[in-house]
C-alpha positions as CSV (number, residue, x, y, z in Angstrom):
1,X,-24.8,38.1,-56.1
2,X,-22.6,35.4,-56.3
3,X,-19.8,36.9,-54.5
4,X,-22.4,37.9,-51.7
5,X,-22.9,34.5,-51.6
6,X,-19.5,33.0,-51.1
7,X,-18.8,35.4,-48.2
8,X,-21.7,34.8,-46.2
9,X,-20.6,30.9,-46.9
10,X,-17.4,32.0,-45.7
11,X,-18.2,34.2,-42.6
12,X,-20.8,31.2,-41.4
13,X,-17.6,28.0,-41.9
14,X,-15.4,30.6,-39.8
15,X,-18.5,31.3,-37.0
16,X,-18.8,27.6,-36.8
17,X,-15.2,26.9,-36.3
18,X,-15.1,29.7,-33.4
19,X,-18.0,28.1,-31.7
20,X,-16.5,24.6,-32.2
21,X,-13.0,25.6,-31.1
22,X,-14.8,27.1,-27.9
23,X,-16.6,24.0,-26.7
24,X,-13.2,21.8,-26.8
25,X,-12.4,21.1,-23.2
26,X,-8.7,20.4,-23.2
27,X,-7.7,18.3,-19.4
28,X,-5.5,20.5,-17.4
29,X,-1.5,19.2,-16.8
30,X,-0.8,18.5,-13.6
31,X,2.9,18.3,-12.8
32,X,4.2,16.4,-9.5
33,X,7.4,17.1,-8.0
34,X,8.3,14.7,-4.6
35,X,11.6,16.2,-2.7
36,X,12.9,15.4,0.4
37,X,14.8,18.2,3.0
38,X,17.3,16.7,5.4
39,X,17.8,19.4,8.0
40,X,19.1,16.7,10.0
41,X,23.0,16.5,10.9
42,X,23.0,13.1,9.2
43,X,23.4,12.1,5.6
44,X,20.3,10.3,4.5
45,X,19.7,7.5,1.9
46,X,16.2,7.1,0.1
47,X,15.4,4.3,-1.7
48,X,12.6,5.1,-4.7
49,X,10.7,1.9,-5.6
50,X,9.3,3.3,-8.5
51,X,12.6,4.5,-9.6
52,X,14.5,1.7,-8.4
53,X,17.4,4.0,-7.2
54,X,18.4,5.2,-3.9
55,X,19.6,8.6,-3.5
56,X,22.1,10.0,-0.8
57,X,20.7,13.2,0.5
58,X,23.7,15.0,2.7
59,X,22.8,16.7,6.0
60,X,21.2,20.1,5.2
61,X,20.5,18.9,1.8
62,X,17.4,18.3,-0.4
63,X,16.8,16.3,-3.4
64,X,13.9,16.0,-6.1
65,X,13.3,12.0,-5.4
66,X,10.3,11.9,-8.1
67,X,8.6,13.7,-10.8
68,X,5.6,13.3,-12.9
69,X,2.7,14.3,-14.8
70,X,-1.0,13.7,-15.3
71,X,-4.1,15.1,-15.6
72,X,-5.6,16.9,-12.8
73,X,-5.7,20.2,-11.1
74,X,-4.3,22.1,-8.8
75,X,-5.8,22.3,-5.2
76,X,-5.5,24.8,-2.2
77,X,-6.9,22.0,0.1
78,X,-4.9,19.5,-2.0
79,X,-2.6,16.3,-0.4
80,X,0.3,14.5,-1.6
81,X,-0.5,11.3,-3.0
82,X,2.2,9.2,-1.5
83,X,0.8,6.2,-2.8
84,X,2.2,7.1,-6.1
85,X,5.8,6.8,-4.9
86,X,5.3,3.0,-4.5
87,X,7.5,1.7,-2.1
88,X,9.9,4.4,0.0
89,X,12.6,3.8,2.6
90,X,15.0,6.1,4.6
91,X,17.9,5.2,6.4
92,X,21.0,6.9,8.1
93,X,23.8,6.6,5.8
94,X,26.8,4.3,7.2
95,X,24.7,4.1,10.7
96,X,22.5,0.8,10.7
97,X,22.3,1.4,14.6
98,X,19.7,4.8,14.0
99,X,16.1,4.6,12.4
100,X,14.5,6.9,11.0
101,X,10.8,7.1,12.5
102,X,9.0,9.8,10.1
103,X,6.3,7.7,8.0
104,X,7.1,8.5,4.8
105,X,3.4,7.3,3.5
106,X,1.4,9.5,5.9
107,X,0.0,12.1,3.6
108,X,0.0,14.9,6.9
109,X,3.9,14.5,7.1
110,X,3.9,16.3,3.8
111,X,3.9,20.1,2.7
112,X,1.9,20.4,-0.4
113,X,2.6,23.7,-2.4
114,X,1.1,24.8,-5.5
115,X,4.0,26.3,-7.3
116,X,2.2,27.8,-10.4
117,X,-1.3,27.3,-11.6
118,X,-2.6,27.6,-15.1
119,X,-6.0,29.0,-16.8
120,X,-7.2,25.7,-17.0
121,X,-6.6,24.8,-13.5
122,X,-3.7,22.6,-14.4
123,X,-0.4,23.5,-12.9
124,X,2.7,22.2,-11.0
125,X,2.6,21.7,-7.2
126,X,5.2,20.7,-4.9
127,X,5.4,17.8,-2.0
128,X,8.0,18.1,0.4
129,X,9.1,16.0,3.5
130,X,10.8,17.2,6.0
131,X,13.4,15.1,8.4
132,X,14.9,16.6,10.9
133,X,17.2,15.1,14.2
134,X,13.8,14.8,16.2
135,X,13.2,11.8,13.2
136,X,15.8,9.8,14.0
137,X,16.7,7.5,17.0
């Protein structure tokens, strides 16, 4: 009797711990990656605010100019939050005479790309801007 009793003791802890366990709702990881691609015949410089670095990107090149995580999900219909990259600026490496006219915080002029996506929604997207010649005057 009294080992009857200790495993129905023990069978009901482990039942509650399952149905505990299941109810936990864990916030998905969302990882940001911000990258630039100069298909321009120009090397580029970036400066990253948030970083407080500027970058030389060569003609033809791309570079990773940000990365971070929070909590969020993934999107098909999602949009780079530019915001996030505080203050951005491009310019024509050793040419002060061209601009560059692509608006760097105008979420349409970048590609957002969900690069792998979790069970929890969570995941790891991608947000790329594009310059090309037709960007700079």
């Amino acid at each position: 009797m009294k080992n009857s009793v200790l495993v129905f003791i023990g069978i009901m802890v482990l039942f509650i711990c399952a149905c505990r366990d299941r109810n936990l709702q864990v916030d998905p990881a969302l990882e940001q990656n911000y990258n630039i691609v100069n298909q321009s015949s120009y090397p580029i410089v970036t400066w990253v605010g948030v970083l407080e670095d500027s970058i030389v990107i060569p003609s033809q090149g791309d570079s990773n100019i940000y990365s971070y995580t929070s909590i969020g999900k993934v999107s098909p219909f999602g949009q780079c939050e530019v915001w996030e990259l505080d203050s951005l600026a491009f310019w024509v490496q050793g040419l002060d005479s061209l601009i560059i006219t692509i608006d760097p915080f105008e979420e349409t002029n970048w590609l957002y790309t969900i690069l792998e996506e979790n069970t929890l929604g969570g995941g790891s997207i991608s947000c790329t801007l594009n310059i090309n010649d037709e960007d700079i005057e």
